[in-house]
C-alpha positions in Angstrom: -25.6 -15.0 -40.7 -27.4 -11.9 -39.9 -30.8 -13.0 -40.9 -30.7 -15.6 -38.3 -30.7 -13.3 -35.7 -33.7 -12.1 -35.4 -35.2 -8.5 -34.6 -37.4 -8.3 -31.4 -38.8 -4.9 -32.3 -40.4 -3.0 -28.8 -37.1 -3.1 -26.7 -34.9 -2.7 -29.6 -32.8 -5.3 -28.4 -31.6 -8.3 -30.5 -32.8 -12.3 -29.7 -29.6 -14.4 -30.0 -30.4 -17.8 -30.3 -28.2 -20.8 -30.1 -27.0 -21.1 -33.6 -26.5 -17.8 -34.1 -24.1 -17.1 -31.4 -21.9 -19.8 -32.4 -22.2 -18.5 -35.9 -21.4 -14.8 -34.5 -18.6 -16.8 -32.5 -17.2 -18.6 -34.5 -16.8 -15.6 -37.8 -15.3 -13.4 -34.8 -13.3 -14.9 -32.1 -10.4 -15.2 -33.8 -10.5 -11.0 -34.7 -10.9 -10.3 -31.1 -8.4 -12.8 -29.5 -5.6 -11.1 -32.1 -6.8 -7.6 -31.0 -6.5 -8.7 -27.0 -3.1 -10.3 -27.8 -2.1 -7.2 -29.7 -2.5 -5.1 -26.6 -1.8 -7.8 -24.1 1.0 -9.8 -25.0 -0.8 -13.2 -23.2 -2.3 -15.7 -24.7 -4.5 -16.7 -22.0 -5.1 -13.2 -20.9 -6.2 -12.8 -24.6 -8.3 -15.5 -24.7 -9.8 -14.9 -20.9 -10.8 -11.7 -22.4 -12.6 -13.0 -25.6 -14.3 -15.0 -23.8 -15.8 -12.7 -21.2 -16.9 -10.3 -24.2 -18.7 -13.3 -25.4 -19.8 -14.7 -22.4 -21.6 -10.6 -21.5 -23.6 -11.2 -25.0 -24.9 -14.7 -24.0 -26.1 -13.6 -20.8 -27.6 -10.4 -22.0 -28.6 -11.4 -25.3 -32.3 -10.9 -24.7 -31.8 -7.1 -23.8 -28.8 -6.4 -25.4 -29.4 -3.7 -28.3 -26.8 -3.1 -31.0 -27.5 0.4 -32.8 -23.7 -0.9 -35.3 -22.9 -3.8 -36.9 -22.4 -6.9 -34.6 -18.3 -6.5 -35.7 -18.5 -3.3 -34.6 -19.8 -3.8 -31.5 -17.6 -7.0 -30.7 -14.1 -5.0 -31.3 -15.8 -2.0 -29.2 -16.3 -4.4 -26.0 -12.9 -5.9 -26.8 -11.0 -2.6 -26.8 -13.4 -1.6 -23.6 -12.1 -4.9 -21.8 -8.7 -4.3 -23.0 -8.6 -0.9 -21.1 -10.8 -2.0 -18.2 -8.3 -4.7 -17.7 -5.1 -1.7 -17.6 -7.1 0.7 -15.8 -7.2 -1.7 -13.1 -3.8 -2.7 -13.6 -2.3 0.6 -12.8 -4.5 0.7 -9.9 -3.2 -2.6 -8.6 0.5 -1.0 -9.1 -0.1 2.0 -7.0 -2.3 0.1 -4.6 1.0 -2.0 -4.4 3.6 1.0 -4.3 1.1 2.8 -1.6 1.3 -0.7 0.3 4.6 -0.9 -0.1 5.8 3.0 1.3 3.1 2.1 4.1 5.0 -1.2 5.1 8.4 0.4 4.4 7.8 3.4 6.8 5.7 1.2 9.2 9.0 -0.7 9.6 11.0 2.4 9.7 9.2 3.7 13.0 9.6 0.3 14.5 12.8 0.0 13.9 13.3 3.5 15.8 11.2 2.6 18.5 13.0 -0.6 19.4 16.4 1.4 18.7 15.0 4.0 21.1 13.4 1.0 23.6 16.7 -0.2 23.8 18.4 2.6 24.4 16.1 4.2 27.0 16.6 0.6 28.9 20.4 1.1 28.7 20.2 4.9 30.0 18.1 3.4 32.7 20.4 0.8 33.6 23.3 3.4 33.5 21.7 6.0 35.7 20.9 3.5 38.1 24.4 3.1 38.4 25.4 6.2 39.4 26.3 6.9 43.2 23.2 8.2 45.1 24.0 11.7 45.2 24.6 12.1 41.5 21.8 9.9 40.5 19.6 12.3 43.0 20.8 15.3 41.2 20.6 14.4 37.9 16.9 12.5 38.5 15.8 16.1 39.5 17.3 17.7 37.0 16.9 15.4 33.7 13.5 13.6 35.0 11.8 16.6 37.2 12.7 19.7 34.8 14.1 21.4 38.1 17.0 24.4 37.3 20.2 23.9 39.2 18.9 26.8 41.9 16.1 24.6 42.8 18.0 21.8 42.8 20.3 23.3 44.7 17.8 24.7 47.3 15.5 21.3 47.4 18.5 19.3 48.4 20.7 22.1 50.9 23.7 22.1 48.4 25.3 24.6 46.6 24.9 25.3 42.9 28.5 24.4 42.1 28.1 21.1 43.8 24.7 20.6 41.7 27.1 21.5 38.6 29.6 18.8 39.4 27.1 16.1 40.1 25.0 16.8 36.9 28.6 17.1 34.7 29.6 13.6 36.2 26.7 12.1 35.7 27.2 13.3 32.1 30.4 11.6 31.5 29.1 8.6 33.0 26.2 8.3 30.7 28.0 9.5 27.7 30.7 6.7 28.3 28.4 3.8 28.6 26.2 4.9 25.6 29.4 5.5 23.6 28.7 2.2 21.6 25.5 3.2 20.3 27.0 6.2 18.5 28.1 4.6 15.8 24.9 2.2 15.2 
């Protein structure tokens, strides 16, 4: 089998003809398929496998240089695609598990957000409620960042009536958001 491929000499390389590539094919197919099923557990992973080992030489058989035997080299590129193939395998997983903790917090913080839309939209609701005065009071107070004093002083009432608006409006608020407590 050997003497029909021939030496090319200069480029060290190796001329593959026809024949001899089925010869080559045919004495070591069935070595490499049993090592790639070994390792991979599926047939036609196996055979995908064999194939693309043999498919590389055919392509690069005019430049291809093989310092071993021809065996040798076939189980080498065999165990190389065998590794290439779960190298990118685990990538693929933690591609998938990075994909998946994006996706999983992604719909974590929308979930909050609508939570929190929906719940700013009922405090809205709820303050608009409230009788002028108190809804005046606690606007300046929640909304503005103003201390009772200037409240107080911005609206010619005393603290202690600033105090009673703010803890009524409060109670209001807290009572009509009471059912999202539990949620």
């Amino acid at each position: 089998m050997l003497s029909r491929i021939q030496d090319i000499g200069k480029s060290g390389g190796l001329c593959i003809d026809k024949d001899s590539f089925e010869l080559i094919y045919r004495q070591f197919w069935k070595k490499l398929y049993y090592l790639a099923y070994q390792k991979v557990a599926d047939s036609d992973l196996a055979q995908d496998m064999v194939h693309d080992v043999f498919r590389s030489i055919w392509e690069r058989r005019e430049e291809l240089v093989i310092s071993d035997s021809i065996e040798k080299y076939l189980v080498r590129s065999i165990k190389y695609k065998i590794s290439g193939y779960f190298r990118e395998r685990i990538q693929q997983e933690r591609n998938m598990e990075a994909s998946l903790l994006y996706v999983t917090e992604s719909e974590s913080v929308t979930e909050k957000q609508v939570a929190y839309n929906l719940l700013s939209t009922e405090l809205n609701l709820l303050v608009e409620k409230l009788p002028e005065r108190c809804r005046e009071v606690y606007k300046l107070s929640r909304e503005s960042g103003l201390n009772n004093r200037e409240i107080a002083s911005a609206l010619f009432v005393s603290e202690k009536t600033v105090e009673n608006q703010i803890t009524k409006a409060l109670s209001f608020l807290r009572l009509g958001l009471d059912k999202y407590r539990n949620e």
